[in-house]
N, C-alpha and C positions, 0 to 999 in steps of 0.2 A: 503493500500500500504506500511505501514513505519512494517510490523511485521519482528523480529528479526529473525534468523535462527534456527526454532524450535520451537521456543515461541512467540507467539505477546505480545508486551508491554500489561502492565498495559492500560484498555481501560478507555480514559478520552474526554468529549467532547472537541469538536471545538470552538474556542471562535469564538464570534460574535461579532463586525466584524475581521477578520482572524489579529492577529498579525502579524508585523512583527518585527524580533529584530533588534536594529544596536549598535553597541560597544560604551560604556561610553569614551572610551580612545580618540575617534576619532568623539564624538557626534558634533561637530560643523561644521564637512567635509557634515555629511548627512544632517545636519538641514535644510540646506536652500533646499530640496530635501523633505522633508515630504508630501511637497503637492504633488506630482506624486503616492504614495501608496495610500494616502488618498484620491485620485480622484478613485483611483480604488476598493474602498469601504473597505480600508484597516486600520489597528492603528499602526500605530510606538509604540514602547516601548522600552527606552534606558537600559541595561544591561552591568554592569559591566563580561567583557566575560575573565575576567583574574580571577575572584575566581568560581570554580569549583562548586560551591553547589550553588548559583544565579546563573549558565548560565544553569545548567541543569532545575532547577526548572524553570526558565524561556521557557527554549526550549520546557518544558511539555504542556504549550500553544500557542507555535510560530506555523503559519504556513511557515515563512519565515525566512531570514535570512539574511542581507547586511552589510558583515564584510570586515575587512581588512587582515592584517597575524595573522589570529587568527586561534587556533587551537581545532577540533574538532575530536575525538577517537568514541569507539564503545561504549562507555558508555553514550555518550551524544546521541549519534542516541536512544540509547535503551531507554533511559527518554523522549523521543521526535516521540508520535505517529502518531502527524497532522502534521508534518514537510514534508514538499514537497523538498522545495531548500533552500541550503547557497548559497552563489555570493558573492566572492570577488574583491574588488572594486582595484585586484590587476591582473598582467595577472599569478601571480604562484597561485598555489592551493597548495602547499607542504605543509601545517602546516597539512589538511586536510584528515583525511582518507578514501581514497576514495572505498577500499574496503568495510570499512565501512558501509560506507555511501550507496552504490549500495546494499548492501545487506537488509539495511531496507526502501529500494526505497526512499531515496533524491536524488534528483540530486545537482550537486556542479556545478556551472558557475563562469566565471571567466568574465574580463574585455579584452578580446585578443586586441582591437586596443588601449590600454593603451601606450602612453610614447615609439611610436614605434622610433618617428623622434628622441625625448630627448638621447635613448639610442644609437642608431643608429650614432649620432654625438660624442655621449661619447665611443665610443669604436673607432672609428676613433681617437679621443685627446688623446685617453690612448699609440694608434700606432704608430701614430706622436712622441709623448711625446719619447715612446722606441727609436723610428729609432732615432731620434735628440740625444739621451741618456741625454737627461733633469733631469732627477731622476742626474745621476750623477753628471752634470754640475752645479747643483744646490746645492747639496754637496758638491762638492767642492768649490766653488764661497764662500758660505758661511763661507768656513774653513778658510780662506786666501783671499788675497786682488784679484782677476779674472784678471790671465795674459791667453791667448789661448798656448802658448807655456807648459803651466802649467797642462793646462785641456784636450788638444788634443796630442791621440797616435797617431802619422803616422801608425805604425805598426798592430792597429785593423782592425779587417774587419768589415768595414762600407760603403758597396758600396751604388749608388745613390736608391731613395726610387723604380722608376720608372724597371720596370723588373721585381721585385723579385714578392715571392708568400703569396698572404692574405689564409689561409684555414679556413673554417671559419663550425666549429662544433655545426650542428642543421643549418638549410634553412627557419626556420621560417620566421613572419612578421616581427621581427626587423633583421633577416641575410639578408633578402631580402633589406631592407634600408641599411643596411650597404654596401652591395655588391656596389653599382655603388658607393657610395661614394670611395671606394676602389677602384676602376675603373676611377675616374677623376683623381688621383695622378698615372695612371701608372702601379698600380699593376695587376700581372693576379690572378682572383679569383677562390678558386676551394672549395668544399664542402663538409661534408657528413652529410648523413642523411636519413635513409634507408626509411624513411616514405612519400618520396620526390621524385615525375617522373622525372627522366632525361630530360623531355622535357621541365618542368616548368624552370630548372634552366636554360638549354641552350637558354632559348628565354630572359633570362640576362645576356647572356654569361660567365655561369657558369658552371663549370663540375663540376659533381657528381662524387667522389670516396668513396673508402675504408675508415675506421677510421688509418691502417696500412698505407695508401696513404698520406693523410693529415698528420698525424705526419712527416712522411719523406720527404714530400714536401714545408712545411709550414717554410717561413722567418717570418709569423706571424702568430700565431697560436688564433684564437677570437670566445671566448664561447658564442655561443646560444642555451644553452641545459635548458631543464626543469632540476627540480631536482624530481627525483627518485629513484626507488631498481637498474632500469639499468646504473643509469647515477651517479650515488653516487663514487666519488674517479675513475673516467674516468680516470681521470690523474691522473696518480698513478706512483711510481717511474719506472717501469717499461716502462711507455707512457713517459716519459722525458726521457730513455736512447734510445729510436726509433727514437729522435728528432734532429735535428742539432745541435751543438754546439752553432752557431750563431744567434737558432732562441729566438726569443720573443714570450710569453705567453698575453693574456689580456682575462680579464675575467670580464664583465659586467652582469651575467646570476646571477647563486648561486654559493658562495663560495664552497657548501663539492660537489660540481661535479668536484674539487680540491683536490688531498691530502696533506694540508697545510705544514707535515713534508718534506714529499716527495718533495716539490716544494721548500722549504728551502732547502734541502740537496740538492739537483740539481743545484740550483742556487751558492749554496758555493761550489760544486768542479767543477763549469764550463762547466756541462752538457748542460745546456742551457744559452741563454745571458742577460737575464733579463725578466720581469711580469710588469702590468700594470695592478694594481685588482681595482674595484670598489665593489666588493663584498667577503667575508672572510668567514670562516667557524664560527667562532665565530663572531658576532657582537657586539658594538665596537672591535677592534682588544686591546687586552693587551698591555701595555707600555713597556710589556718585549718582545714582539713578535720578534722574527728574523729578521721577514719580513721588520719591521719597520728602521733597521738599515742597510738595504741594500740598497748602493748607486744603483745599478741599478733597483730598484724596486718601481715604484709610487702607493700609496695606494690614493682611495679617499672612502669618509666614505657612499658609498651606493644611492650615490644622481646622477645617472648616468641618471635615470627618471624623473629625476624635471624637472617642470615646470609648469607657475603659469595655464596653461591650464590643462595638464596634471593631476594637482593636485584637481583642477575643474571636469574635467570629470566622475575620476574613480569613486567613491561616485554615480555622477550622474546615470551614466551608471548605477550600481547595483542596485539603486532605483530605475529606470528603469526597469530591467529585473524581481526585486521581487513583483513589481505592476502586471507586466503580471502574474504571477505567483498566486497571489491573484488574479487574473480575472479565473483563471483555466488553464492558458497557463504554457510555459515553457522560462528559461533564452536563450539568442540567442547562446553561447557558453556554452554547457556541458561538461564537463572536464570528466565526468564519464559514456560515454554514453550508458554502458550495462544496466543503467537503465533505459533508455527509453522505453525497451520491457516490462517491468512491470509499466511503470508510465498512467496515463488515463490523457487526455488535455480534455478542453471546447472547443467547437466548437470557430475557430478566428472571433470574434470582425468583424462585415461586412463592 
């Protein structure tokens, strides 16, 4: 099932019993998890998955794979002939290539009900945060002793939060938490996301638009997009001059579905009124970053998913789906699912 396009790997046996790998960097998330592969007649082997010549050589006898953002190319599929699935104990797959990966039949899973509530409240606090202008208030409070006659313009426009519009880019598992929470404060919610029945969102009373819609409509504008070739610099300087002057940006998703310059340059001539990022195109963000010295913009460093459950699950879940996977089944979410016409299951476990 894993031959390349053209050539099948180098043919090498199966080890007995099937490994599976999980990353040095993060071995103590999966450890207490070992025992779920190993019920399924499986071996853990911890792998350093940050140097290149141990994770292929390793992959050369994986049948599995329980990673976190770690990244996997066409070279490591091709060293990797018994490899069925990676599973990330994360809900993005983007370090991951998944064309890759379909082409020498792995499938790649991810953890979809991951840190859906965690995020879902952090993108509500990044909103809040904007409307109240917190980023600012806090800068300035800081600068000088906090008079309100000091910190408040009568002349902004900052009308009450109750009215205006959440649009909220991508209808996923976490836009859908988010949605009603945006809905107890007032706001009306609208969406896009072409992968998404009108009917699903209207029975949370959300409409489905255009991404031309959403920018034009959006007093806040809140990313729930994967990161991909379509969704890479979505917001691009072009998408912030379609936007209100007034509106707010927040982005709990992946930073480069951002164009970091573009959202700087916008934000210093007053295209739009300020951001609320949890996630950056570079991680950590640089000392020199723009972003960082802009009163109206709150950075928080990526932790928008924490929680001590949440941090608990993903790991589990993955150990999970890689155990089925060594019984002959498949992960519960495939991120890549034109390879299931070419992959072969075991009859399910009665």
């Amino acid at each position: 099932m894993n031959a390349a396009p053209g050539a099948a790997p180098t043919s090498r046996p199966a080890a007995d019993p099937p490994v599976v790998l999980i990353p040095q960097q993060h071995a103590h998330r999966f450890r207490p998890h070992h025992n779920i592969v190993e019920a399924a007649g499986g071996r853990v082997e911890v792998v350093d998955l940050h140097d290149a010549e141990a994770r292929r050589e390793a992959l050369g006898r994986a049948a599995a794979a329980a990673v976190g953002l770690d990244g996997f190319d066409g070279r490591d599929f091709a060293a990797a002939p018994n490899l069925r699935a990676i599973v990330t104990c994360t809900t993005g797959v983007d370090p991951i290539d998944l064309d890759a990966a379909t082409a020498h039949g792995v499938m790649v899973g991810n953890t979809p009900d991951l840190c859906i509530e965690e995020v879902a409240d952090h993108a509500l606090l990044l909103l809040l945060a904007c409307y109240r202008r917190l980023p600012r208030l806090l800068h300035l409070a800081r600068a000088r002793a906090p008079r309100r006659e000091d910190l408040i313009d009568p002349a902004e426009h900052c009308p009450r939060l109750r009215g205006q519009t959440a649009a909220l880019l991508g209808f996923g598992n976490i836009a859908r938490a988010a949605a009603p929470r945006c809905q107890a404060f007032g706001l009306r919610v609208i969406a896009y996301d072409p992968f998404v029945e009108p009917a699903l969102a209207a029975d949370l009373g959300v409409e489905l638009v255009d991404v031309d819609q959403a920018l034009a409509q959006a007093d806040y504008l809140s990313v729930h997009l994967p990161l991909n070739p379509q969704t890479y610099h979505l917001l691009d300087a072009a998408a912030f001059a379609r936007m209100k002057p007034t509106a707010f940006v927040i982005n709990t998703a992946r930073g480069p579905v951002i164009d970091e310059a573009a959202l700087a340059a916008a934000l210093d001539a007053g295209q739009i009124a300020g951001a609320g990022l949890d996630v950056t195109e570079v991680e950590p963000l640089a000392d020199d970053n723009p972003l960082l010295a802009m009163p109206n913009v709150v950075v928080t460093p990526h932790t928008a998913g924490y929680s001590q459950d949440a941090s608990a699950w993903g790991p589990e879940s993955a150990m999970r789906c890689v155990a089925e996977v060594v019984r002959g089944g498949r992960p519960r979410s495939v991120q890549n699912p034109a390879v299931l016409e070419r992959a072969e299951f075991a009859d399910p476990a009665p």
